[in-house]
N, C-alpha and C positions, 0 to 999 in steps of 0.2 A: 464831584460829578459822577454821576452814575448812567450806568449801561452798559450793553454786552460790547464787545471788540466789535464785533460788525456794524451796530448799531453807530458807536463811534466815527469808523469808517465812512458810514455812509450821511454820516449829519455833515461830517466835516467836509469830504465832497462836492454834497448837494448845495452849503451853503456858498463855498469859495464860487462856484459855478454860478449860480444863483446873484451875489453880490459880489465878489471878491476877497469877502473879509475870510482871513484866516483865525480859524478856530485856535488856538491855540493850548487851551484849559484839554480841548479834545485829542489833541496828539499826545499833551502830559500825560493824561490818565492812559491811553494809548500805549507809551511808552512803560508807563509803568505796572501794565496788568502783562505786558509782553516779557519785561523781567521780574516775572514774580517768582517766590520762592515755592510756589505750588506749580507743580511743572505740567499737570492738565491747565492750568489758568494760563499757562503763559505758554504752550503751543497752540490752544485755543487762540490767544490773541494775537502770535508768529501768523498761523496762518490768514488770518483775516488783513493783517499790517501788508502781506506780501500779495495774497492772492487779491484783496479788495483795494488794496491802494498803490504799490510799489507796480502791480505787472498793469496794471489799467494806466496809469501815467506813464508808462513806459513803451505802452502798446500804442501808444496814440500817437505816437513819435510827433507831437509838437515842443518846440522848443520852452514857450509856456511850462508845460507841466513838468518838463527836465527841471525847472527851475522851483517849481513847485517840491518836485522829488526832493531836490534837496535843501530845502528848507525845511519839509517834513521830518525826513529822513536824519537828518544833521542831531533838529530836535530830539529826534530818541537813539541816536549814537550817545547823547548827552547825559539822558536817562539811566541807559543803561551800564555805563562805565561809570556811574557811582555805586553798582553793585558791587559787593565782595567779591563778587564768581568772575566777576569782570577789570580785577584790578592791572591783569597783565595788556588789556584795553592801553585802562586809564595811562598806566606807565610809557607806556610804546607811544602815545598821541602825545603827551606830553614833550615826549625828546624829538619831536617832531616839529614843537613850539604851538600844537592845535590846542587853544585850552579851552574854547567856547566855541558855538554853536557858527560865530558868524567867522571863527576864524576857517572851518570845514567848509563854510560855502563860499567865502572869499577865495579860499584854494582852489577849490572843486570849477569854478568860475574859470580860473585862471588858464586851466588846463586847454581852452577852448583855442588859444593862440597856438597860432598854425608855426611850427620851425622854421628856421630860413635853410630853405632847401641846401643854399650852397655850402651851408654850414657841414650839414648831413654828407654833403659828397668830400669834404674835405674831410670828415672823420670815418668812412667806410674803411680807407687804409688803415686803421687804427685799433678798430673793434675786433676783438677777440672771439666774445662772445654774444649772441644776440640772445635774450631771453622772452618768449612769448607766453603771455597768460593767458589760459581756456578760459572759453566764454563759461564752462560746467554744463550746459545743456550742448549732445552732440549735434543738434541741427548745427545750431548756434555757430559751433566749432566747423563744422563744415561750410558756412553760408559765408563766414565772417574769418576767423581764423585760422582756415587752411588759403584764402587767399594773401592776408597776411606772410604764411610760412614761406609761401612762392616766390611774392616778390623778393621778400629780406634775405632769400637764398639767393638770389638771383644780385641785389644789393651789396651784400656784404658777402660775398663768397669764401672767400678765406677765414671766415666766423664759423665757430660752431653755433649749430641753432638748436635751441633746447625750449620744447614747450611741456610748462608748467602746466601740471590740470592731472585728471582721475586716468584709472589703469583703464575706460574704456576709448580714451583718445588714442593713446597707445596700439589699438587694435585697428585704429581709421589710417593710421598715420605710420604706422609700424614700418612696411615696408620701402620706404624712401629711408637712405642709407645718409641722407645729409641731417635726418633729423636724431637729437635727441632727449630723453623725453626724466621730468623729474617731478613723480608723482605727490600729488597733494589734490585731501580729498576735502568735498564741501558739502555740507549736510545737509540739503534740501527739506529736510524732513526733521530737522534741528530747532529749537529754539532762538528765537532772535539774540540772544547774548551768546549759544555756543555758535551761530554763524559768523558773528562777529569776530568772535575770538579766531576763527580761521586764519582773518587777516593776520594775527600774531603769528600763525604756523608760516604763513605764507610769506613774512617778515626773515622770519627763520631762514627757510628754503632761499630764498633772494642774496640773503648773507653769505649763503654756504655757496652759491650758485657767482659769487664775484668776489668772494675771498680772494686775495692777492694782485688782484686788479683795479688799475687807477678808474678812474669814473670814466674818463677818456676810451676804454678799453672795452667797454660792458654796453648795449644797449636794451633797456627792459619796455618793450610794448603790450599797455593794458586795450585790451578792443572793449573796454567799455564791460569788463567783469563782474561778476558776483562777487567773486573773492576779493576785490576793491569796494563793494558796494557801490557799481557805477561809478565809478573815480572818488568817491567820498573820501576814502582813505588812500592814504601816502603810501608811496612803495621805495623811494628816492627820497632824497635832502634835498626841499629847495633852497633857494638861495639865501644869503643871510638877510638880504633886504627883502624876497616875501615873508622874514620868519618874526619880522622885527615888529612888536605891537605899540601903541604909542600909549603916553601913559595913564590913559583913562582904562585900558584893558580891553577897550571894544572894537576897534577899528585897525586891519592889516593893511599895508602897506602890498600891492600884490605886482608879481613879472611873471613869465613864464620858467616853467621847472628848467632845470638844466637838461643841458641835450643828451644824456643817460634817459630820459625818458619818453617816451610818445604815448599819448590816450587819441583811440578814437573817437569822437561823441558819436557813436550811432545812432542815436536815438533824435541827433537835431541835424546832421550831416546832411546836407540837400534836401533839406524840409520842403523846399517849393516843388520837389521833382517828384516822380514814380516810379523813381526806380527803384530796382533791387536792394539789399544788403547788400550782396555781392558786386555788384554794380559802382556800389557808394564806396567801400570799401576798397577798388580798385583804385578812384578817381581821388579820394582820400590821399592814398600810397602818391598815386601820381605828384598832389599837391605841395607833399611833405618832401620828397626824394628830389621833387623839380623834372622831372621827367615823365612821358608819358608813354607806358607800358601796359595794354588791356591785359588784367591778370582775372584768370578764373580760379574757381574751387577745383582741390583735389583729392582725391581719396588714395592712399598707399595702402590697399590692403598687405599683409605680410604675407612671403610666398608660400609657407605651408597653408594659409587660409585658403590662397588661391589654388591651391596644389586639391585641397580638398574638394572644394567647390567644382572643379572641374572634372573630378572623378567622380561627383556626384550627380551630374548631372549630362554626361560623355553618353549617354546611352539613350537622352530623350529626342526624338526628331522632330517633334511636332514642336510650335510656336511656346518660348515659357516665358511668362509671365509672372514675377515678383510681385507680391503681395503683401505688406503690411497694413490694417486695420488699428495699431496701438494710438492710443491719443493721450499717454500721459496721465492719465486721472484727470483728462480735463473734457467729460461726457459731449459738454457745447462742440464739440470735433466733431463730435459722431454723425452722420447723415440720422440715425432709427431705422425703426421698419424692421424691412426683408432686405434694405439694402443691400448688404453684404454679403449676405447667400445668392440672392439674387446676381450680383455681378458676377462672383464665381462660377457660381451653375453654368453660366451664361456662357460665358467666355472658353467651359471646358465643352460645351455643345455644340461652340463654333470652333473647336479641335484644338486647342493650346492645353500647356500644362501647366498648371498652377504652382510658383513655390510661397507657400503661402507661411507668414511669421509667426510664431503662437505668440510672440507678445510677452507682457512682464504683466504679475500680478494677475490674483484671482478672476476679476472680471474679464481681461482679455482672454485669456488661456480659458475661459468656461466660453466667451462667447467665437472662439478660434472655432475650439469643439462644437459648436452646434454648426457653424459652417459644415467645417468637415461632413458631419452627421448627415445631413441636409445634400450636401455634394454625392455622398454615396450612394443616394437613391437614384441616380442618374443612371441611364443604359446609355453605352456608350459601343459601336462596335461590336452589338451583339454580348456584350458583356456588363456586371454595374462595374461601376466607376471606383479605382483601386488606388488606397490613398498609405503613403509611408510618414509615420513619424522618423526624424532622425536627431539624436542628440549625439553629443562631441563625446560620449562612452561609447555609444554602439555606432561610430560613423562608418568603417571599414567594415563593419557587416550589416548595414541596412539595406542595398541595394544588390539585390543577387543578380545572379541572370537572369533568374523568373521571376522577377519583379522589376522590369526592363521598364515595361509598356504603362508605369504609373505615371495617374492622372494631379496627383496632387504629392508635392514633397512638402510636410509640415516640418520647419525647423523649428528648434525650441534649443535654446543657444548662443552661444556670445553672437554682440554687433561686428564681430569680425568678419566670421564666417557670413554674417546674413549679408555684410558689403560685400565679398567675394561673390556668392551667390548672383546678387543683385547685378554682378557686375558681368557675367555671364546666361543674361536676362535678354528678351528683345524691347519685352515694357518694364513698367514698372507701372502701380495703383495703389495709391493709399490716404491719408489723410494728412493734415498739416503734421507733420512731425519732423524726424530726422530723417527718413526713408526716403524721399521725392530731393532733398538735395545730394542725399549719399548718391544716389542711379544719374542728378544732373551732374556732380562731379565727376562719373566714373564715363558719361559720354551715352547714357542709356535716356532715351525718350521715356517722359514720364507722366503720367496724368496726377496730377495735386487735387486733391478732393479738398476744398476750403473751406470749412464750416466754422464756425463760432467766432469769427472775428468782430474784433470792438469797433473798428475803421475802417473806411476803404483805403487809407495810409499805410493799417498795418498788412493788410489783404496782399499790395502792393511791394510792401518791404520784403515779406516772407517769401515772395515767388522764387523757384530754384532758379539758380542759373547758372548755365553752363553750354557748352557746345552744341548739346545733344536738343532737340525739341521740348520744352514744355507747355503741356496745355494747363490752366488751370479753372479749374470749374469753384467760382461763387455757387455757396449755399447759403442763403439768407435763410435762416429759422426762423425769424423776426415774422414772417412771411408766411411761414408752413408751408414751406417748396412739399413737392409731390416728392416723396422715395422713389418711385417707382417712374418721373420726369429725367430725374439724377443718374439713376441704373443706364437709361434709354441714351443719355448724353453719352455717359462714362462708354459703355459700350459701341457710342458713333464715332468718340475720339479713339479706340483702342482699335478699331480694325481701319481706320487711316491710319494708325499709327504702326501697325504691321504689316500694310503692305509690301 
């Protein structure tokens, strides 16, 4: 069979949609142009497998396409652990007892049974240690897994809590003194077979993370990870009767994992509902614990972050307003236009001062800059409009005393400092990303700019939440909303929101 990775993606798709019938010859080749030994051919087809198939069935949070996910997904785990490059895969899935396709989804199934709460309460005296896996993206971590953190602190108090995930969760989470944190990183921008292999590091870390303790002692919660590929892969021993195959070789025998484990399905968890991550995520905890406790998101900035933040910012009087623009590399976010100058301008003429994020990668950081650019033709005061870069080398001397009355603080900078900032904000504006639930964590009103969504489910899932107000503004592109309708909104939500 022949055709590009996208081309794949989109037949096999359009046909399951269309009739039901799954493609299967198209996930093969799929699979195997993703583990090729030409490594342009096979991030070419990584990214098509994740951005075309794996995040659109994930985004639509029906339970349907979870189920789809993994039977696709299963299919080219299968694939690619008959690579060489992939043999430390094959080995590790093996002593797992997963040796086909259906035994990955008969697991991955099984994970969906809820624990018996009372069980849970009678092992909290018990647990040493609680282990949480990052979702890898920090929205994620903040909408989903710092509600997580709350409860399990709250749950099992006398545990240490250690969340698994990159050195930039560290920096959300750093300042809470109950957490601790054991880095492992996931390559987003990796090959389907070295993503994979992650799960083997993360295998590692887990061993190292409950060495000398009974199963009794340890509890590991996946929220529905990357670094699992959505529960696909094992993190615990199940039991010996899910492990036991009968002897044709195709059919498992399934029960729920032992209570050393919890996955949340986020992606089918209150499928009929609208609410939040956060939301779900709370109600989730409730179900499994047996108790009901509304847990929000939280952000720990660490206190020199905070320490910084508030010296940078101790000397402005006027209204400030946090600002991130970044959307990932994923353009569909973006409102176009003048949007973005436009608000800014806007907002510094109704007398606030902007701390605006320069964002990661060439294209943010060029289109931060023509903001900027753009803002400083502004008279303000009798004066144009006076704008500070400040990075973590020059942070103690960017803001002098003659440079008091600045209109615009551009950070360019770890997510530490930009949550502390954030967090010392009256608003917050930006687009779907990690920024609108770091400001709903921290108790800061925030307006969500929502562009490029695939559903009105996922529209819904994503919404921040937290204490503080969020407004969120749908932009249908589909439509060709007006920029300059969106500016006028953003702007009517942002001076109710500072009064």
């Amino acid at each position: 069979m022949e055709g590009s990775a996208e081309q794949l993606v989109e037949e096999f798709l359009s046909e399951y949609r269309a009739s039901g019938v799954y493609l299967r010859g198209h996930i093969a080749r799929l699979g195997a142009l993703a583990s090729s030994e030409d490594e342009h051919v096979a991030e070419r087809a990584t990214s098509a497998v994740f951005t075309s198939l794996v995040e659109p069935l994930a985004d639509s949070f029906n339970p349907a396409d979870v189920a789809l996910y993994n039977r696709a997904f299963a299919q080219i785990i299968q694939t690619c652990r008959r690579n060489p490059r992939a043999a430390s895969l094959d080995n590790n899935l093996d002593t797992f007892g997963l040796q086909s396709e259906e035994h990955l989804i008969t697991r991955a199934a099984s994970l969906r049974m809820v624990s018996n709460p009372a069980r849970q309460h009678e092992s909290a005296r018990r647990i040493q240690r609680v282990i949480i896996l990052s979702r890898v993206t920090l929205g994620a971590d903040v909408a989903i897994t710092s509600v997580i953190l709350e409860r399990l602190k709250r749950t099992f108090a006398g545990a240490e809590i250690v969340l698994a995930g990159g050195a930039k969760a560290a920096q959300l989470f750093g300042g809470d003194p109950k957490v601790s944190f054991k880095e492992i990183s996931y390559g987003r921008g990796g090959t389907t077979t070295a993503r994979l292999l992650t799960w083997v590091d993360l295998l590692e870390c887990v061993r190292e993370l409950t060495r000398g303790l009974q199963p009794t002692e340890y509890l590991i919660v996946d929220p529905d990870t990357r670094l699992t590929q959505l529960g696909l892969l094992p993190i615990t021993r199940t039991s010996e009767r899910a492990r036991r195959v009968s002897a044709s070789g195709h059919r498992v025998t399934t029960e729920p994992e032992r209570s050393d484990y919890m996955f949340f399905p986020s992606r089918e968890y209150g499928s009929a509902t609208s609410h939040s991550l956060g939301e779900l995520t709370s109600a989730w905890l409730d179900q499994v614990l047996g108790e009901t406790v509304v847990t929000y998101p939280r952000v720990s900035p660490r206190d020199e972050d905070l320490d910084a933040a508030q010296w940078l910012v101790k000397r402005i009087k006027r209204p400030i307003v946090a600002i991130n623009f970044g959307v990932g590399e994923n353009q569909l976010k973006r409102v176009g236009g003048e949007f973005e100058a436009s608000v800014v301008a806007h907002l510094i003429r109704e007398g606030a001062t902007i701390i605006l994020d320069k964002g990661a990668g060439a294209d943010e950081i060029s289109r931060a800059d023509a903001v900027v650019a753009q803002a400083k033709q502004i008279e303000r005061e009798g004066r144009r409009v006076r704008a500070v870069e400040v990075d973590e080398r020059y942070l103690m001397q960017a803001l002098s005393a003659e440079e008091s009355d600045t209109d615009i603080l551009v950070w360019n900078g770890r997510i530490g400092i930009l949550a502390a900032l954030i967090s010392q904000s009256d608003l917050y504006i930006g687009y779907d990303s990690a920024g609108q639930h770091i400001a709903a964590a921290l108790g800061v009103p925030c307006i969500d700019v929502f562009a490029g969504f695939s559903s009105s489910r996922m529209l819904d899932r994503w919404r921040p939440f937290g204490k503080a107000e969020t407004r969120v503004l749908a932009v249908d592109r589909d439509n060709a909303t007006n920029p300059g309708e969106v500016v006028a909104n953003v702007l009517r939500h942002a001076d109710d929101l500072l009064k």
